[in-house]
MOPAC internal coordinates of N, CA, C and O (Angstrom, degrees):
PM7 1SCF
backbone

  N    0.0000 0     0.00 0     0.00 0    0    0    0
  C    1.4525 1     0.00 0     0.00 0    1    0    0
  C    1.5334 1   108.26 1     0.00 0    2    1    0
  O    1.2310 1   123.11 1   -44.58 1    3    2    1
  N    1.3695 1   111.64 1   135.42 1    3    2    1
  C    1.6570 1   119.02 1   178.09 1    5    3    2
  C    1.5029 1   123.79 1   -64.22 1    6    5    3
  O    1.2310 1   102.51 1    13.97 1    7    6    5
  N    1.2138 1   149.63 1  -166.03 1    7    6    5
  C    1.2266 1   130.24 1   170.19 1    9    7    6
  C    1.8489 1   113.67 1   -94.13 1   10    9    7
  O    1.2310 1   134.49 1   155.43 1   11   10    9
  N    1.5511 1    89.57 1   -24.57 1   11   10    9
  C    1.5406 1    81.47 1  -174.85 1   13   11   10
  C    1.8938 1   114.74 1   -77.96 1   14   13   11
  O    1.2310 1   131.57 1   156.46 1   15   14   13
  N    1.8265 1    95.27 1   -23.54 1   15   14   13
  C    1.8322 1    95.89 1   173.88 1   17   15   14
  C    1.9017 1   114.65 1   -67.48 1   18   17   15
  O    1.2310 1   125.34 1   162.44 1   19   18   17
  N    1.4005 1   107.35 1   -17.56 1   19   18   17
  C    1.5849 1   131.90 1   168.37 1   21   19   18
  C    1.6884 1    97.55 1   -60.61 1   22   21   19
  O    1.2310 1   123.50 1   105.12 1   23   22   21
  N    1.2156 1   110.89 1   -74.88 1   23   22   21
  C    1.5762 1   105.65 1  -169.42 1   25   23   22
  C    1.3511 1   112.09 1   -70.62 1   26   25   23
  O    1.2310 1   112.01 1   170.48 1   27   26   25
  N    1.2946 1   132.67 1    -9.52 1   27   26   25
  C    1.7414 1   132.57 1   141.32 1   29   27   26
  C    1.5850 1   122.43 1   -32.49 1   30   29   27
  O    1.2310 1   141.23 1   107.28 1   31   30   29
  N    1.4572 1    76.40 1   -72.72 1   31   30   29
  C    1.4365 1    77.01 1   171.48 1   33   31   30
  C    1.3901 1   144.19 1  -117.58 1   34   33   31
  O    1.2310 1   133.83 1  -145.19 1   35   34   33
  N    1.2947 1    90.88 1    34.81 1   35   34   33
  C    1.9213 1    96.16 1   141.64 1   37   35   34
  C    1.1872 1   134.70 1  -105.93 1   38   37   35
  O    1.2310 1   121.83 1  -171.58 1   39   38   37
  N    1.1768 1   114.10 1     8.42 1   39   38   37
  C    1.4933 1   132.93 1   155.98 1   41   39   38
  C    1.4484 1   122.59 1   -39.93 1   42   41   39
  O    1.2310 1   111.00 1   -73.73 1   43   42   41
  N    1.3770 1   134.53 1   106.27 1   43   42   41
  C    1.0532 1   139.65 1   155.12 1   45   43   42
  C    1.2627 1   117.60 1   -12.49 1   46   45   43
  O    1.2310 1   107.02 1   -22.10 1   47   46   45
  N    1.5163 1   141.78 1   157.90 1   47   46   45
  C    1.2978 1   149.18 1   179.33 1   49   47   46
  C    2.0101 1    98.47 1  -106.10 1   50   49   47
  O    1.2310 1   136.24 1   -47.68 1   51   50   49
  N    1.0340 1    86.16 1   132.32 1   51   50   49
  C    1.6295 1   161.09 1    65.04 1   53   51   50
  C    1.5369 1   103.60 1  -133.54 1   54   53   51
  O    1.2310 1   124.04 1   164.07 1   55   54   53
  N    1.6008 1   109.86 1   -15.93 1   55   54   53
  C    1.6139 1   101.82 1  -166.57 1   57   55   54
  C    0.9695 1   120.64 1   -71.56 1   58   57   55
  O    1.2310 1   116.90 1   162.73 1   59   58   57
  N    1.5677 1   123.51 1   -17.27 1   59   58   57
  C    1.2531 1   130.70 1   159.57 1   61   59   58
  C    1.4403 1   122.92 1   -32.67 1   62   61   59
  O    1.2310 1   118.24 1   103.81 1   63   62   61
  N    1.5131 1   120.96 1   -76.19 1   63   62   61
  C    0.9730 1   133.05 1  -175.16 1   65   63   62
  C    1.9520 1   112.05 1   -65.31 1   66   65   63
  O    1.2310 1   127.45 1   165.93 1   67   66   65
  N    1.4681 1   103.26 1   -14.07 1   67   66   65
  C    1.4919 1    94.52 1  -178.99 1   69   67   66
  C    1.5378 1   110.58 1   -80.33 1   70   69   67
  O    1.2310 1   135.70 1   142.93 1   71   70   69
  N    1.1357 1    87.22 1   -37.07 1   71   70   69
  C    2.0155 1   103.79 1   169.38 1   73   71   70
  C    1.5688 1    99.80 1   -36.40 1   74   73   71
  O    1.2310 1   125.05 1   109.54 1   75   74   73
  N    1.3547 1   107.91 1   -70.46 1   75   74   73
  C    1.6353 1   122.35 1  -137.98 1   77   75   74
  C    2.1321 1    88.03 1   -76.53 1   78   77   75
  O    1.2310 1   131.95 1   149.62 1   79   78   77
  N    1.0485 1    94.53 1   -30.38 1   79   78   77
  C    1.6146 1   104.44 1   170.82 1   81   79   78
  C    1.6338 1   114.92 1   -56.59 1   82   81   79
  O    1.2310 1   114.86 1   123.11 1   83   82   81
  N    1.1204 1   127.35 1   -56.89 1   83   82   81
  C    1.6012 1   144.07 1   147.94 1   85   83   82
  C    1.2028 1    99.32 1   -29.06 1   86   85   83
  O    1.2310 1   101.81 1    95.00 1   87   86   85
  N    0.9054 1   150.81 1   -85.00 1   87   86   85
  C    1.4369 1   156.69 1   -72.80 1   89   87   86
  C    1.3044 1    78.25 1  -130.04 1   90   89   87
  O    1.2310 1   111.32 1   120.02 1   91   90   89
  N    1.6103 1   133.95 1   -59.98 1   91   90   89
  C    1.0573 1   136.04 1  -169.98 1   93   91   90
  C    1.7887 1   107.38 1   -57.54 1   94   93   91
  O    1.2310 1   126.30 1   119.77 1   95   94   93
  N    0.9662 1   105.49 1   -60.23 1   95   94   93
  C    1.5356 1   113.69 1  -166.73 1   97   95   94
  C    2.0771 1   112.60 1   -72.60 1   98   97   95
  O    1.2310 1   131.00 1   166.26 1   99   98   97
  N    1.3910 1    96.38 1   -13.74 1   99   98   97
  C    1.2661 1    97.55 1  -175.86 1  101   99   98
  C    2.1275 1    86.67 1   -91.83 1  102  101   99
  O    1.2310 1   114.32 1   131.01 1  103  102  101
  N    0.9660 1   128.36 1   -48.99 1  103  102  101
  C    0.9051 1   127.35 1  -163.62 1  105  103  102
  C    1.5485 1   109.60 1   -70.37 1  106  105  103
  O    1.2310 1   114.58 1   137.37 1  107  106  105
  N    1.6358 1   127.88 1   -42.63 1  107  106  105
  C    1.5815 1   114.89 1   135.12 1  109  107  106
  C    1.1674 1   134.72 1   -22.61 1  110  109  107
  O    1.2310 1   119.23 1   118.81 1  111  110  109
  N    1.1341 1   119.07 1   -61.19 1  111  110  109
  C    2.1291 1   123.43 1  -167.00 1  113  111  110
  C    1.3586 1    89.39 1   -74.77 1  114  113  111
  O    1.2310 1   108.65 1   146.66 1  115  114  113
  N    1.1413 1   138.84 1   -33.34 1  115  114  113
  C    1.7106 1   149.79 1  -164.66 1  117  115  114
  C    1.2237 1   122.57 1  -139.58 1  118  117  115
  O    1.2310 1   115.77 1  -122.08 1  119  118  117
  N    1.2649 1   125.63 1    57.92 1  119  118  117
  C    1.1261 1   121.14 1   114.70 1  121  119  118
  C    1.7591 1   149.05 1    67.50 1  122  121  119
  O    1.2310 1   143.65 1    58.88 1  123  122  121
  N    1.4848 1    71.66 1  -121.12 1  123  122  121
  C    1.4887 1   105.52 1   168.32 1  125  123  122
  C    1.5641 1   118.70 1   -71.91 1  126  125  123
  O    1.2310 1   123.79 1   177.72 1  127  126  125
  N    1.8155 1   110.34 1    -2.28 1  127  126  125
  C    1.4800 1    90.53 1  -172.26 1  129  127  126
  C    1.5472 1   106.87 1  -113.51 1  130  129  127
  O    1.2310 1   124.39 1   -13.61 1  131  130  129
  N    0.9415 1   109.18 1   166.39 1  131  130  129
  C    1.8717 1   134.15 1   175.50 1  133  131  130
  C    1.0493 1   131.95 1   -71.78 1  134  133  131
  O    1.2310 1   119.62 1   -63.79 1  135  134  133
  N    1.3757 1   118.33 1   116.21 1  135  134  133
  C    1.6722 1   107.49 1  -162.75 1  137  135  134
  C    1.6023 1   110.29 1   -93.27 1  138  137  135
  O    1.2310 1   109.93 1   -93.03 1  139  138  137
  N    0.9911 1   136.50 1    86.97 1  139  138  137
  C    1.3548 1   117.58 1  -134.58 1  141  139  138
  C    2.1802 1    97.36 1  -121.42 1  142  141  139
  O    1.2310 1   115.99 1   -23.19 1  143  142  141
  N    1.3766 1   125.22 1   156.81 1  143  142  141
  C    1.5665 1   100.17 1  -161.14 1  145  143  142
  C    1.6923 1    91.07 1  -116.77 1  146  145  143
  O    1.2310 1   129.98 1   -72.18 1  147  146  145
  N    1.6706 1    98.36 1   107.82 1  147  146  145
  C    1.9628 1   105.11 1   173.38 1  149  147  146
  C    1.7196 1   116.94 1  -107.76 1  150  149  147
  O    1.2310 1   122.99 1   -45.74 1  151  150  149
  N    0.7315 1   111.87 1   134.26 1  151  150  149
  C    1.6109 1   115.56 1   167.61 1  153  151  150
  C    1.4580 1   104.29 1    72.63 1  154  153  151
  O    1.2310 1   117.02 1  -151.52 1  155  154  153
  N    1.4893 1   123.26 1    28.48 1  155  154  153
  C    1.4242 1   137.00 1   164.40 1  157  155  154
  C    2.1539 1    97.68 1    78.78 1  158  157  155
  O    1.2310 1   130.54 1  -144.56 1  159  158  157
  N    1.4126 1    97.27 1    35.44 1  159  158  157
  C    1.7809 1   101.16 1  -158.73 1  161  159  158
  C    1.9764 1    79.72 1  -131.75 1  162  161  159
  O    1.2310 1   120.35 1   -11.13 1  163  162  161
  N    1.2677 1   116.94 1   168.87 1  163  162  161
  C    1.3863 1   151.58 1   162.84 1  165  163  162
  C    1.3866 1   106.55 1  -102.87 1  166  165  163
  O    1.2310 1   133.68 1   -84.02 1  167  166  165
  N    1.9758 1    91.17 1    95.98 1  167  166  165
  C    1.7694 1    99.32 1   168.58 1  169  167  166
  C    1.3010 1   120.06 1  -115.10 1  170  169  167
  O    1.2310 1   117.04 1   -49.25 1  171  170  169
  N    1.0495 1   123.24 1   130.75 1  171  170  169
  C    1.7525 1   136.92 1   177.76 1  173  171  170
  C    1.5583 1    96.62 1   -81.99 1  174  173  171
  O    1.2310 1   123.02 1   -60.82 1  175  174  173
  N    1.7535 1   111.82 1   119.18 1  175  174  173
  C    1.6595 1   109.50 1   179.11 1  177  175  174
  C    1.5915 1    76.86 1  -116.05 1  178  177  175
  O    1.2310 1   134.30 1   -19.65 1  179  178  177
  N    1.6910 1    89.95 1   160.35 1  179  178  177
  C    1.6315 1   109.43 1   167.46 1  181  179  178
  C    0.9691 1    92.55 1  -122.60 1  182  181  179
  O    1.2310 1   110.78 1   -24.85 1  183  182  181
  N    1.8428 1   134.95 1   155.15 1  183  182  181
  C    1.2022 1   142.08 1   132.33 1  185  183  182
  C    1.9686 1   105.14 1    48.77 1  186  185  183
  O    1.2310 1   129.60 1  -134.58 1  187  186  185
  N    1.4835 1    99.10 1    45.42 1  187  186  185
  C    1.1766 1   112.62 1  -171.48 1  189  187  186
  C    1.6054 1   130.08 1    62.58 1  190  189  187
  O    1.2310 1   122.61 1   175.00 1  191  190  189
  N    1.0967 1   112.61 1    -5.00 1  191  190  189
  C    1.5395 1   121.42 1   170.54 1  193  191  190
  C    1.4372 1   117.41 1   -97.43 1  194  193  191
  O    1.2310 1   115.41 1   -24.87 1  195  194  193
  N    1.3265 1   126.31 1   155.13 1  195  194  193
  C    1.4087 1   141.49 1   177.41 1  197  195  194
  C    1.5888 1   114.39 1   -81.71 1  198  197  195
  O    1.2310 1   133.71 1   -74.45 1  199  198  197
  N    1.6728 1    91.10 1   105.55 1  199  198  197
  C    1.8808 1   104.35 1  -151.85 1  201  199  198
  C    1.8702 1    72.06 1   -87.18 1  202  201  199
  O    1.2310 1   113.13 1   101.72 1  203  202  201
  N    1.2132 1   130.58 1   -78.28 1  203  202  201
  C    1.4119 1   118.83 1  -164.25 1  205  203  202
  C    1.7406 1    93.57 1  -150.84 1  206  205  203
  O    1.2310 1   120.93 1     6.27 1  207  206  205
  N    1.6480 1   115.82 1  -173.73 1  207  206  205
  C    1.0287 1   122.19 1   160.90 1  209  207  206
  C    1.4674 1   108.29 1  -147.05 1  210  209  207
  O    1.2310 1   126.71 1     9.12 1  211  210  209
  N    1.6320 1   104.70 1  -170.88 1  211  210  209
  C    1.6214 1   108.05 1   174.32 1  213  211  210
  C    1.3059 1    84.39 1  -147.98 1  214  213  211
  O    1.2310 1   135.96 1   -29.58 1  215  214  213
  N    2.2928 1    86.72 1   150.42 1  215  214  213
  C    1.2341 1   104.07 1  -143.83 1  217  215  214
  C    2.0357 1    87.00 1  -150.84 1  218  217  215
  O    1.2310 1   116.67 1   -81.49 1  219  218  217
  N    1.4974 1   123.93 1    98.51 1  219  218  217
  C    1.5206 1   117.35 1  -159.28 1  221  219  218
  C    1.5750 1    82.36 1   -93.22 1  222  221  219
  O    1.2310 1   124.24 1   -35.10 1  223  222  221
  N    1.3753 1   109.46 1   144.90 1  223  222  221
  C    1.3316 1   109.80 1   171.04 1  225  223  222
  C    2.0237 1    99.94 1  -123.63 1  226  225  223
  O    1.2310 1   131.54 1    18.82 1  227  226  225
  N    1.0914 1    95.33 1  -161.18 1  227  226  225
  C    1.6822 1    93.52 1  -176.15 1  229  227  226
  C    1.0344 1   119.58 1   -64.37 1  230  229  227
  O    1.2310 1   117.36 1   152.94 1  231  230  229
  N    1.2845 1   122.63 1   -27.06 1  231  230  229
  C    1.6189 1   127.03 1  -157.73 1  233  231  230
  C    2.3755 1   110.40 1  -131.48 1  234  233  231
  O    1.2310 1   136.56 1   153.42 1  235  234  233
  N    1.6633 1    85.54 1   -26.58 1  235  234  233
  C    1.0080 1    93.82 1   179.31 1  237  235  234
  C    1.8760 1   125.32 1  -133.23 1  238  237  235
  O    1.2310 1   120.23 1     3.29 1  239  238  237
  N    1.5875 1   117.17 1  -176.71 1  239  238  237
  C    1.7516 1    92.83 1   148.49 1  241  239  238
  C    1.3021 1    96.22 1  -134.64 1  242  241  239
  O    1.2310 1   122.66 1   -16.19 1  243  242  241
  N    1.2492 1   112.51 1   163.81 1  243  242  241
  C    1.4234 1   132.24 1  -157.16 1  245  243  242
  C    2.0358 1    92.48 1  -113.85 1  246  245  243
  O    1.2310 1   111.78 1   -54.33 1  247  246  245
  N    1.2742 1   133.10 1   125.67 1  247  246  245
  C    1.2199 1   114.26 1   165.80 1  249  247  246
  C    1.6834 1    87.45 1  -120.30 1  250  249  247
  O    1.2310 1   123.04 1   -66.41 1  251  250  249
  N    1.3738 1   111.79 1   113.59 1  251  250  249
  C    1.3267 1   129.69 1   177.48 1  253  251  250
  C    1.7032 1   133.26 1  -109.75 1  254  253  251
  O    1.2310 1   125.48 1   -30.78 1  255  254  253
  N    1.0522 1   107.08 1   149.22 1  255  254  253
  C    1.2487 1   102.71 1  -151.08 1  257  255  254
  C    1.7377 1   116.84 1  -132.84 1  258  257  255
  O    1.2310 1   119.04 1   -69.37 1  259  258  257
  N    1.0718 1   119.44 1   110.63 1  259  258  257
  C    2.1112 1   126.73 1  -134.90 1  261  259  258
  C    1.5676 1    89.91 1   -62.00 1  262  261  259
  O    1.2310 1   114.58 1   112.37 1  263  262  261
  N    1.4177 1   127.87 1   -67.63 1  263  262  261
  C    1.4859 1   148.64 1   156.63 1  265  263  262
  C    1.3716 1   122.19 1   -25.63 1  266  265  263
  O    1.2310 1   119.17 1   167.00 1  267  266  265
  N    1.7158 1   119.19 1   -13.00 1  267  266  265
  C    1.4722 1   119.85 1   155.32 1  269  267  266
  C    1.1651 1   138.43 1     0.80 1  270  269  267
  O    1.2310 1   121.08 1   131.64 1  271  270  269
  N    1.2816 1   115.55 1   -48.36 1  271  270  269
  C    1.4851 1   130.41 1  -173.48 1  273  271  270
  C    1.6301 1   103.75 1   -78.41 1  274  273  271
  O    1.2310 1   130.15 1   129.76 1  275  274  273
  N    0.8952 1    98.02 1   -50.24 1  275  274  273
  C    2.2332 1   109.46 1   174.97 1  277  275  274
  C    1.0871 1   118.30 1   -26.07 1  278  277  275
  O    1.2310 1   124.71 1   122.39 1  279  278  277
  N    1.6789 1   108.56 1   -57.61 1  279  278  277
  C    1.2874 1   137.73 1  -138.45 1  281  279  278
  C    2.1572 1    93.51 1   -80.69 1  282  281  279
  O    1.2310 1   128.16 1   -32.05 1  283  282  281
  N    1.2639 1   101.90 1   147.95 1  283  282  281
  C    1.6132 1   110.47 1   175.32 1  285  283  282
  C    1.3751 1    87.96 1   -97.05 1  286  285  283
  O    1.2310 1   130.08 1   -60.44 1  287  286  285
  N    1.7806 1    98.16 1   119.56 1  287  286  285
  C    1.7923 1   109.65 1   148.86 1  289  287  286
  C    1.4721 1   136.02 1  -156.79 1  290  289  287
  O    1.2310 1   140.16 1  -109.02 1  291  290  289
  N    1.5578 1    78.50 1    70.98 1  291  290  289
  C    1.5964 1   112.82 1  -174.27 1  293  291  290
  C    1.9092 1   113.73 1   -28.12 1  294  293  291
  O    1.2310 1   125.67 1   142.25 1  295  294  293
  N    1.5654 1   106.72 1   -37.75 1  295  294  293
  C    1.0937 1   117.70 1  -166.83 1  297  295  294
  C    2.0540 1   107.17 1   -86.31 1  298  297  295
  O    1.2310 1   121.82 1  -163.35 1  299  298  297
  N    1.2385 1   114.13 1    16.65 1  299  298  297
  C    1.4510 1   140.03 1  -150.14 1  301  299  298
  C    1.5322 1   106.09 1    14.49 1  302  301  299
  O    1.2310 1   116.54 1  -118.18 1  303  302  301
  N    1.3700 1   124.19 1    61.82 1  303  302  301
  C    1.5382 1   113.35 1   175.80 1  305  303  302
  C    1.3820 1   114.11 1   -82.42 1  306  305  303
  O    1.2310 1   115.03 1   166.50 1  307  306  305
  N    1.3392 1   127.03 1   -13.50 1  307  306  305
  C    1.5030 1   138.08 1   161.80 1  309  307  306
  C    1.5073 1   117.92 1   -52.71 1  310  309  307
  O    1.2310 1   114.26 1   -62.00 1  311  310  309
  N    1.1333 1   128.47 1   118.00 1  311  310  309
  C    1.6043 1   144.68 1   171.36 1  313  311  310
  C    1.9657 1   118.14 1   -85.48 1  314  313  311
  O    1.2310 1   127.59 1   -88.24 1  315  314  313
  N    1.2442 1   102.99 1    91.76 1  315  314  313
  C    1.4261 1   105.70 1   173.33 1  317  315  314
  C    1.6632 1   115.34 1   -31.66 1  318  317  315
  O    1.2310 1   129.24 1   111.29 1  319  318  317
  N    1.5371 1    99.80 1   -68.71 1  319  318  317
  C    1.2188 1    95.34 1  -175.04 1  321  319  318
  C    1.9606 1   102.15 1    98.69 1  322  321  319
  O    1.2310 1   128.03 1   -19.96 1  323  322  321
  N    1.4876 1   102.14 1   160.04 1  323  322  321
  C    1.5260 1   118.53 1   168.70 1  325  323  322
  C    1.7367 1   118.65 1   -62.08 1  326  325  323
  O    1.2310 1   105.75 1   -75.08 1  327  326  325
  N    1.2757 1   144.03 1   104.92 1  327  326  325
  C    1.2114 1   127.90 1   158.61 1  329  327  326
  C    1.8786 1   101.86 1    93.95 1  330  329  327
  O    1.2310 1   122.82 1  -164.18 1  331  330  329
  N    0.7720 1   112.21 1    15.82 1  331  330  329
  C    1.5322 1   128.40 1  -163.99 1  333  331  330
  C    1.6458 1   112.83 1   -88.72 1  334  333  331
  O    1.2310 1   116.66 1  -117.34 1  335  334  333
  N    1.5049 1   123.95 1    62.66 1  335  334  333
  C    1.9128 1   106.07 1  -176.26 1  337  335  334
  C    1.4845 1   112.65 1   -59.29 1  338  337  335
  O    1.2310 1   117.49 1   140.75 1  339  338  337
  N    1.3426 1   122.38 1   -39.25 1  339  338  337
  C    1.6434 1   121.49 1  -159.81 1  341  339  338
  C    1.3191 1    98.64 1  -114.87 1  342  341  339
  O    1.2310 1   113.19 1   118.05 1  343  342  341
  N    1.5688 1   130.48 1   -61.95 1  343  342  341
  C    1.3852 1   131.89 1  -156.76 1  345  343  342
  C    1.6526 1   100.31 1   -89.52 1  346  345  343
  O    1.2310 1   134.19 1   -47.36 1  347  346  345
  N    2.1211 1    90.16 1   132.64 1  347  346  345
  C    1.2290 1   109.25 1   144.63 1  349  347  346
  C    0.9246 1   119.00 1  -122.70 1  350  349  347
  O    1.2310 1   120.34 1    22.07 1  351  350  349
  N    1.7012 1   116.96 1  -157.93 1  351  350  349
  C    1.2192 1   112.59 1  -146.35 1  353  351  350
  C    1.5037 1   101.79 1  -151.80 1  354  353  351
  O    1.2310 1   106.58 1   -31.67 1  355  354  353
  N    1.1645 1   142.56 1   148.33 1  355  354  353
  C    1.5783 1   140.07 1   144.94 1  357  355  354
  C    1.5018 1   105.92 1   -72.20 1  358  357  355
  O    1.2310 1   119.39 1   -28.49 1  359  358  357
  N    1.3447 1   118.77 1   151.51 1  359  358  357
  C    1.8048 1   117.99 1   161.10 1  361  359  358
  C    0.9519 1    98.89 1  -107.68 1  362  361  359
  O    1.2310 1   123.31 1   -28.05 1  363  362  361
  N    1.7484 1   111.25 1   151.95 1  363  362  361
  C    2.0136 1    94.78 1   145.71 1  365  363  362
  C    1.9296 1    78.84 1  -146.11 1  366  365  363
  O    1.2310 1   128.35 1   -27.76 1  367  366  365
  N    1.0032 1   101.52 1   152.24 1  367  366  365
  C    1.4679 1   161.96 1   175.89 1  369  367  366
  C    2.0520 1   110.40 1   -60.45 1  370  369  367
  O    1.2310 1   139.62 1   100.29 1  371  370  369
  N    1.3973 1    79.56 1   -79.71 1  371  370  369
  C    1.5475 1   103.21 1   177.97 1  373  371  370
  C    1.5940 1   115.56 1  -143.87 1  374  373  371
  O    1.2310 1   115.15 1    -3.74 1  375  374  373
  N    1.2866 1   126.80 1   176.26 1  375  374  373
  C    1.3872 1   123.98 1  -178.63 1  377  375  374
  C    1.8972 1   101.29 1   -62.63 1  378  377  375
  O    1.2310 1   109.12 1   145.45 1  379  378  377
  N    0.5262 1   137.99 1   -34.55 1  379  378  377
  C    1.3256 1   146.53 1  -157.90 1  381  379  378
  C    1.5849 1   107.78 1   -63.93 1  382  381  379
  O    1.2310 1   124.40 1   135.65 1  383  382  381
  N    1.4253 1   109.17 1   -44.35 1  383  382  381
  C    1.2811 1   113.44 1   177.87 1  385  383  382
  C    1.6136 1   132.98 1   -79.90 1  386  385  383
  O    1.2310 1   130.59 1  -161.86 1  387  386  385
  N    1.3907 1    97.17 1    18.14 1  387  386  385
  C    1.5619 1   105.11 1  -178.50 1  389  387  386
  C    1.4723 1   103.14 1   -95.82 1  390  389  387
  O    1.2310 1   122.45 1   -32.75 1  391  390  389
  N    1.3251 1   112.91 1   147.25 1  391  390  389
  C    1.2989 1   120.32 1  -145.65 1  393  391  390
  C    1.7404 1    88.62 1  -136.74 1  394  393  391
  O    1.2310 1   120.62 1  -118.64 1  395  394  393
  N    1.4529 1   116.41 1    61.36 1  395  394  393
  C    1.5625 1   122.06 1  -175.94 1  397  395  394
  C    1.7641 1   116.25 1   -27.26 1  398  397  395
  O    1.2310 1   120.21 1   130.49 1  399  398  397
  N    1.5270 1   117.21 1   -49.51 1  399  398  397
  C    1.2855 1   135.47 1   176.46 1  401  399  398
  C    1.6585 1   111.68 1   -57.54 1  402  401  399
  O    1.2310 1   122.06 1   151.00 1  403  402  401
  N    1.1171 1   113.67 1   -29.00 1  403  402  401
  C    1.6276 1   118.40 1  -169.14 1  405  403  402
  C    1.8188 1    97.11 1  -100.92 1  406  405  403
  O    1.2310 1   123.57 1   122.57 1  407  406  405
  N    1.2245 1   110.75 1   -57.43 1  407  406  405
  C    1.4449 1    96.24 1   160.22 1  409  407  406
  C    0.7573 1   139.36 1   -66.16 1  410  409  407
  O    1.2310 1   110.31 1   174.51 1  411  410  409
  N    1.3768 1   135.80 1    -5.49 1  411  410  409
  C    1.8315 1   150.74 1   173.69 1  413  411  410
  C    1.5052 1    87.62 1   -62.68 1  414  413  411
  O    1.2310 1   120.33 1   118.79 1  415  414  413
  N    1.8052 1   116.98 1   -61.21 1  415  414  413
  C    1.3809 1   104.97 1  -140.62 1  417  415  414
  C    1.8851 1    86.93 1  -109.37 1  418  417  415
  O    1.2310 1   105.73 1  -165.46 1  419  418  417
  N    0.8324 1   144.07 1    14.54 1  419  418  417
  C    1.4441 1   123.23 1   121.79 1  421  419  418
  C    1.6403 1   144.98 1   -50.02 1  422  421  419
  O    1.2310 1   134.16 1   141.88 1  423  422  421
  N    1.6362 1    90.22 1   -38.12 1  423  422  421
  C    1.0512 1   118.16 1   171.29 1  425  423  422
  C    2.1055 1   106.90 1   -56.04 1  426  425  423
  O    1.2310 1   134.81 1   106.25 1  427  426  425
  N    1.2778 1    88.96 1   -73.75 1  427  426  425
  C    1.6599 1    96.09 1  -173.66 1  429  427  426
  C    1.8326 1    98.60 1   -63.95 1  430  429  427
  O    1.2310 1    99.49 1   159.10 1  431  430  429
  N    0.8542 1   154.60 1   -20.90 1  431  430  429
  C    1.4576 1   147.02 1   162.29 1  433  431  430
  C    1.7634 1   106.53 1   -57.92 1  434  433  431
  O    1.2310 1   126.04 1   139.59 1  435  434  433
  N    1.1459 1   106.00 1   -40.41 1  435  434  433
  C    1.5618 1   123.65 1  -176.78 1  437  435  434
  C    1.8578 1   103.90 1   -60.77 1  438  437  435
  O    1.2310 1   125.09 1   127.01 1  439  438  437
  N    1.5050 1   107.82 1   -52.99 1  439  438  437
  C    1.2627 1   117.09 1   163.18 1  441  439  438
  C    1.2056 1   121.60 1   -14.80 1  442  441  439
  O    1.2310 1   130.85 1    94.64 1  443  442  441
  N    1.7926 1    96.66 1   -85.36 1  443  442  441
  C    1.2448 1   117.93 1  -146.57 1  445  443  442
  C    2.3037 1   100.36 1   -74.98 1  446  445  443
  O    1.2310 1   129.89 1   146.67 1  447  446  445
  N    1.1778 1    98.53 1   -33.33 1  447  446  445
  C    1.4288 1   107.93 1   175.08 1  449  447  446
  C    1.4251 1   105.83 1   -60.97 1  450  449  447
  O    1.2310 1   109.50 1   146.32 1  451  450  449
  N    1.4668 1   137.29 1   -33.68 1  451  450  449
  C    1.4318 1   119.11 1   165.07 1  453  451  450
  C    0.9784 1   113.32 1   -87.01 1  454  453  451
  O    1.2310 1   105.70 1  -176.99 1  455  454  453
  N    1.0825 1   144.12 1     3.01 1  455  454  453
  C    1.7847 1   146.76 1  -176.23 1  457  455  454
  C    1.4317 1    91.59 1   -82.65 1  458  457  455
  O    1.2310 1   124.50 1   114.74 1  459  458  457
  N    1.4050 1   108.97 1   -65.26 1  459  458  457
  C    1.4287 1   101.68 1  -163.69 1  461  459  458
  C    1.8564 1   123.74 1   -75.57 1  462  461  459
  O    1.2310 1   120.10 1   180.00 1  463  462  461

């Protein structure tokens, strides 16, 4: 096991399972990317760039994303955050609040912006 599938799962519950929830669906829409463990955090690289990571904090997890600013989200589900120029972030709370459809197509916008 890698270090970042290690810091998955030692995550406390519920965050546990919100992780491993991510992990699943980011690793569906993508594939092709690398789960690779930087700054003691779980980072997804594409084609050598930093597609997003996950990031459990006390209360929540953050699945954030460096290219934030790029991304269309008319519906503002993106979280600035403190001190933040480029990266946002999704929250969730509990499993409940993952919104598979809204992260699918962040996700694939995220794609196509490091491809090109």
């Amino acid at each position: 096991m890698n270090p970042a599938e290690t810091y998955i799962l030692s995550q406390p519950e519920p965050f546990k399972r919100i992780l491993l929830e991510l992990q699943v669906i980011i690793e569906h829409t993508a594939p092709e990317a690398e789960l690779l463990y930087k700054w003691h955090l779980p980072f997804y690289y594409l084609n050598g760039k930093m597609f997003c990571f996950l990031n459990f904090r006390k209360r929540f997890v953050d699945l954030s994303f460096v290219y934030g600013t790029d991304l269309n989200d008319p519906d503002k589900h993106l979280i600035a955050g403190e001190n933040r120029k480029r990266l946002r972030s999704l929250r969730y709370h509990k499993l409940e609040d993952i919104d598979a459809e809204v992260l699918i197509e962040f996700l694939k916008q995220l794609k196509v912006l490091i491809k090109n």
